[in-house]
N, C-alpha and C positions, 0 to 999 in steps of 0.2 A: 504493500500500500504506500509505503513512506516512496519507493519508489517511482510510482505513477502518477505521486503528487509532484516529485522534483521534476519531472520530464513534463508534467504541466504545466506549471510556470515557466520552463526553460523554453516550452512552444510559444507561451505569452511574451515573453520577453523579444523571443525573434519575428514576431506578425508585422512588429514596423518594419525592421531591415528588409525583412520578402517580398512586402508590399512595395517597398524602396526598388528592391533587386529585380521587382517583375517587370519594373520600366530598361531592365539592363541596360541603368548609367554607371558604367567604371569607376571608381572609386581612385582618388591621386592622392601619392602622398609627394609633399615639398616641403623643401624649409627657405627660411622667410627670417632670419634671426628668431626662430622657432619652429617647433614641428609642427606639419600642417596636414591636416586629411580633412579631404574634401569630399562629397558623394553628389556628383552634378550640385544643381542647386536645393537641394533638398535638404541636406546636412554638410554643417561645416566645426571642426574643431581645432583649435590653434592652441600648445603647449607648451608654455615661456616659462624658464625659470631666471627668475630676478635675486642676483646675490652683490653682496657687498661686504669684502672682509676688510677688517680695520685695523693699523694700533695707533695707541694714543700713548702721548703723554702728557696729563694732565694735573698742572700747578695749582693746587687751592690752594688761596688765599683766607689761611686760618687752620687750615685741616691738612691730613696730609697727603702728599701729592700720589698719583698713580699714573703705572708703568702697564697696559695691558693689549691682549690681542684677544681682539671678538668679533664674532660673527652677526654683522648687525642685519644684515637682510638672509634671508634664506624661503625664496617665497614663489612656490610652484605657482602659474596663472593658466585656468583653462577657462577660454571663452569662444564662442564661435554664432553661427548663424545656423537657422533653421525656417521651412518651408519658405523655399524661394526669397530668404532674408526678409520675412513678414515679421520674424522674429529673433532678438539675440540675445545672448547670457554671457556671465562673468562668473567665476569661481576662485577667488585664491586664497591662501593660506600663512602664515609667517611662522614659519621655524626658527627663525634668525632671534636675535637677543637673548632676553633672560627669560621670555616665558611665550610659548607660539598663542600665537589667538587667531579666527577666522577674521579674514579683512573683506574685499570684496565678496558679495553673493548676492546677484540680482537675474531679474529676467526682463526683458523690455519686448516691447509691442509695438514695431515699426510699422507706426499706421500710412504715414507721407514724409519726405524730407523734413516739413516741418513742424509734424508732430509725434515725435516717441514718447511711450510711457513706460515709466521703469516703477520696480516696487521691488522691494527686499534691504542689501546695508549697501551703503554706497555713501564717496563722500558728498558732501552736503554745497550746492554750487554758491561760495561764497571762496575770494582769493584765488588770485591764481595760481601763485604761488605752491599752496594746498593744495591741486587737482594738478600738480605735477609730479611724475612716477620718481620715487624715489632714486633710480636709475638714470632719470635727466638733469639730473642738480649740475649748475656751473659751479655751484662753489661746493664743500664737502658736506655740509646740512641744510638743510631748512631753516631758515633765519627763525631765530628767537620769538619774533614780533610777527610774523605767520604763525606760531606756535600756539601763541601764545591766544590770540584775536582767533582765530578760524573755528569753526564748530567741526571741524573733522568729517567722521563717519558716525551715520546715525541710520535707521531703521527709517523707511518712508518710501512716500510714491513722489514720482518726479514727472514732470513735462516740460520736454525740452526738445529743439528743435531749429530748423535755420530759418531766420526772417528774409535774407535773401542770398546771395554767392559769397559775400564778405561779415552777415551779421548773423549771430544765434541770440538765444535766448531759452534759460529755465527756469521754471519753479517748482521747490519744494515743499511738503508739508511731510512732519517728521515727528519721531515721537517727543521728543522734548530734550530741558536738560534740567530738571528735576535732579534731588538726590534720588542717585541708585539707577538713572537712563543715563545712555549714550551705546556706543558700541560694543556692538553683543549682548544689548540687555534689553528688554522687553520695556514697553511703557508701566507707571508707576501709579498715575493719575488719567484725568480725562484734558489735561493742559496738553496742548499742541507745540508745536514752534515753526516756522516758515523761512523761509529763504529763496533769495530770486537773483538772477543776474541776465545783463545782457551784456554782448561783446562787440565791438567791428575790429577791422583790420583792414588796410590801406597797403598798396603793393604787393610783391611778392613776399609776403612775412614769413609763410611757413605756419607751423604747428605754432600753438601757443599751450600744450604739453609740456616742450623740451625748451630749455634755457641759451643763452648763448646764440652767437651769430654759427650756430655747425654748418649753413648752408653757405656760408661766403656770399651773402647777397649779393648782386651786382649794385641793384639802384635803394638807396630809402624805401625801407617800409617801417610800417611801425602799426602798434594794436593797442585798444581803450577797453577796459571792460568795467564794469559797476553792480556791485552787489548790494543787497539788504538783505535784514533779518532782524527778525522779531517774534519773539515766546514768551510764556508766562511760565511761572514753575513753582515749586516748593522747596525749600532747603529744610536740613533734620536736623535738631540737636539733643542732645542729651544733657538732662540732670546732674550733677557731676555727685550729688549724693544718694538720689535716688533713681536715678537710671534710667528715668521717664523720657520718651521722645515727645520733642512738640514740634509745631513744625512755624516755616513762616512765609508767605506767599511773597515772589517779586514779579516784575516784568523785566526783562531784558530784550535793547536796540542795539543793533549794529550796522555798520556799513564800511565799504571797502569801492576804494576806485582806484584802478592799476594803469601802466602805463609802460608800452616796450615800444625800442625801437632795432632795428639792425640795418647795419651796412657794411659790407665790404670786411668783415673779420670782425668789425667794431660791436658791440650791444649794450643798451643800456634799458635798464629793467627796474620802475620803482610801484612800491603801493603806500597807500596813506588808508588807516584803521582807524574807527570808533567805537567806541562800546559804552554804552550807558545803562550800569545796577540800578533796578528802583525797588529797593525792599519795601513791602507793604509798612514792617514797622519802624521807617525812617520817614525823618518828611521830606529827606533830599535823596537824591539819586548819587551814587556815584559813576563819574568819568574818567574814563581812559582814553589816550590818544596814542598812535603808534605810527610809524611810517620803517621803510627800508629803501635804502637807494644802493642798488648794485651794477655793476657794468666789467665789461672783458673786452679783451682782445688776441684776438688771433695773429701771431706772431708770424707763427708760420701755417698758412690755411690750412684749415682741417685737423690739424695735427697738434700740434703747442699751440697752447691759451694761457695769460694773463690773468685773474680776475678777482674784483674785491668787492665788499660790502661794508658799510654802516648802517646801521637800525639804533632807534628811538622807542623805548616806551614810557609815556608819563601819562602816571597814575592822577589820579583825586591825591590830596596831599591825606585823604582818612585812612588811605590805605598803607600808611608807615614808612614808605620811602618815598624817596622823592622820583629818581630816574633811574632806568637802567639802558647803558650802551651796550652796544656789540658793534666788533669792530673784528674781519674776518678778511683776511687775502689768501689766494691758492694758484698756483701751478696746473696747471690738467696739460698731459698727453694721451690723444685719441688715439689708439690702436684702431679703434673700427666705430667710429662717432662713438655715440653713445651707450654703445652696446657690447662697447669694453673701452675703458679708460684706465688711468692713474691720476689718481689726485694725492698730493701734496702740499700742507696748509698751515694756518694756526689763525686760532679764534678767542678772541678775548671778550669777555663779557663782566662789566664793571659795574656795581648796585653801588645808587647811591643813597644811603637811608635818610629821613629825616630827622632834622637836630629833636625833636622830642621824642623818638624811640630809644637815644641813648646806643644805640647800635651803629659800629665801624662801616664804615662803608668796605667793600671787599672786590676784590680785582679776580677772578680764574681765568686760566689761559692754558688751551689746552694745543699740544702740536700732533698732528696724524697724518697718517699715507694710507692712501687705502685704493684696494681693487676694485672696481665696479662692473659688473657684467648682465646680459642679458641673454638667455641662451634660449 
């Protein structure tokens, strides 16, 4: 019996491929800086692995310093197209760092060029910065002040799509950012949060994915894009004697407007960040402002790059320091653009606290080389 139930399912599991196979379309395999199998246009599957090993050595200022080598990306991606690209998906994973967690898992329903819809985790269209692969970074991280400002990856439905050959446009609604929501975690409450962006681009720009002038533009291009976002939520705290949760309802605004340009090996890439706290139990909101201004140069096309950054973020003065920089230069040699690099760097990030916390202001700076690849 147990066997005529496995041979059952094993018939159900093959009814699509037969169905597939009775049109006898061949089936391709290629690679593409991934492996690619194709079944006409009926099915499609593309399998990237995204890795980036590192060492650091890293100077705290106050604590003490460290010498390591880690594996910071480790992160299989399976996504492809299915029934004549009416519909597409995303899967990947993060082995890499201290602890793997699921990243990408969506499925979208490509109804027109200018209308898809996606539901599952994906990041949230706010920054550009943010919605670029960790594999296309000009300089060795993610600035700070993107970090810090962006909503990441959250659970939600998305629509987005192209307004015409040079403009898109998305919005989100997502599950929130409540204590206890964000990615990989289920909604807490019935509070929502939203996000929306649109883009253009002028000239031959290229992707606004990957950073850096990699294409060698001939002539000026450059690209604008503008984000919002806005949720309501709850924070949780506990009694410190008796252990009781209570909670306290805010709103939270944000906004982001980017700015890139490329020419001729040259690039220069900036965003300016808002965010405004309004806890239900203040009578004022608190503000933050942030911005990043980074740019590169191709030395020798394609191959050797130049490139540095500064970033900005200033708090509300309630929030105990005053400012924090980041100040951040690297070296990159392209083996194969982006899809295999060296980077070679050092990043400095200096807090500056306010004179009524009675707290030193503190300087870390850390120096790294690291592998980047895409397979």
């Amino acid at each position: 019996m147990k066997r005529k139930s496995l041979l059952a399912v094993a018939g159900l599991l093959a009814l699509p491929v037969s169905a597939i196979a009775a049109d006898a379309v061949p089936g391709k395999l290629s690679y593409n800086q991934g492996t690619q199998f194709e079944f006409g246009d009926e099915f499609s599957m593309k399998l990237n692995v995204e890795w980036k090993q590192r060492y650091s050595f890293i100077d705290t200022d106050g604590g003490d310093d460290v010498s390591e080598f880690q594996v910071i990306e480790g992160r299989p991606v399976l996504s492809g197209d299915l029934l004549n690209k009416q519909f597409s998906y995303k899967l990947s994973y993060e082995f890499g760092g201290y602890t793997g967690a699921l990243q990408d898992a969506w499925a979208q329903w490509n109804a027109d060029d200018a209308a898809h819809v996606r539901i599952g985790q994906y990041k949230q269209p706010f920054s550009r910065q943010d919605l670029v692969s960790e594999t296309s970074f000009q300089l060795i991280n993610r600035s700070i002040v993107s970090d810090v400002f962006a909503p990441h990856r959250h659970q939600g439905a998305m629509l987005h799509g192209n307004l015409d050959e040079n403009a898109t446009y998305a919005l989100s609604m997502y599950n929130g950012t409540s204590d206890g929501e964000g990615q990989n975690a289920a909604g807490v409450d019935n509070k929502m949060a939203f996000a929306g962006q649109v883009t253009t681009s002028f000239g031959e720009y290229g992707s606004r994915e990957v950073e850096g002038d990699i294409y060698d533009t001939a002539n000026l291009a450059g690209t604008i894009g503008a984000s919002v976002g806005y949720g309501e939520g709850k924070t949780l705290t506990v009694d410190p004697m008796f252990g009781d949760f209570s909670d306290s309802n805010f709103k939270n605004t944000i906004a982001n407007v980017d700015l890139g340009l490329r020419y001729a090996g040259l690039s220069l890439q900036s965003e300016y960040y808002y965010n405004s706290f309004d806890p239900e139990a203040s009578s004022s909101s608190v503000d933050t402002h942030g911005f990043y201004i980074q740019s590169g140069y191709f030395f020798v096309p394609k191959t050797w790059e130049i490139a540095g950054r500064f970033g900005l973020i200033n708090p509300d003065k309630t929030a105990g320091f005053d400012d924090i920089y980041e100040y951040s230069g690297v070296v990159n040699y392209y083996i194969n653009g982006h899809a295999l690099k060296v980077q070679t760097g050092v990043t400095a990030v200096e807090t500056n606290y306010s004179s009524e916390s009675g707290v030193e202001d503190t300087t870390d700076v850390a120096y790294q080389v690291q592998l980047v690849g895409l397979l």
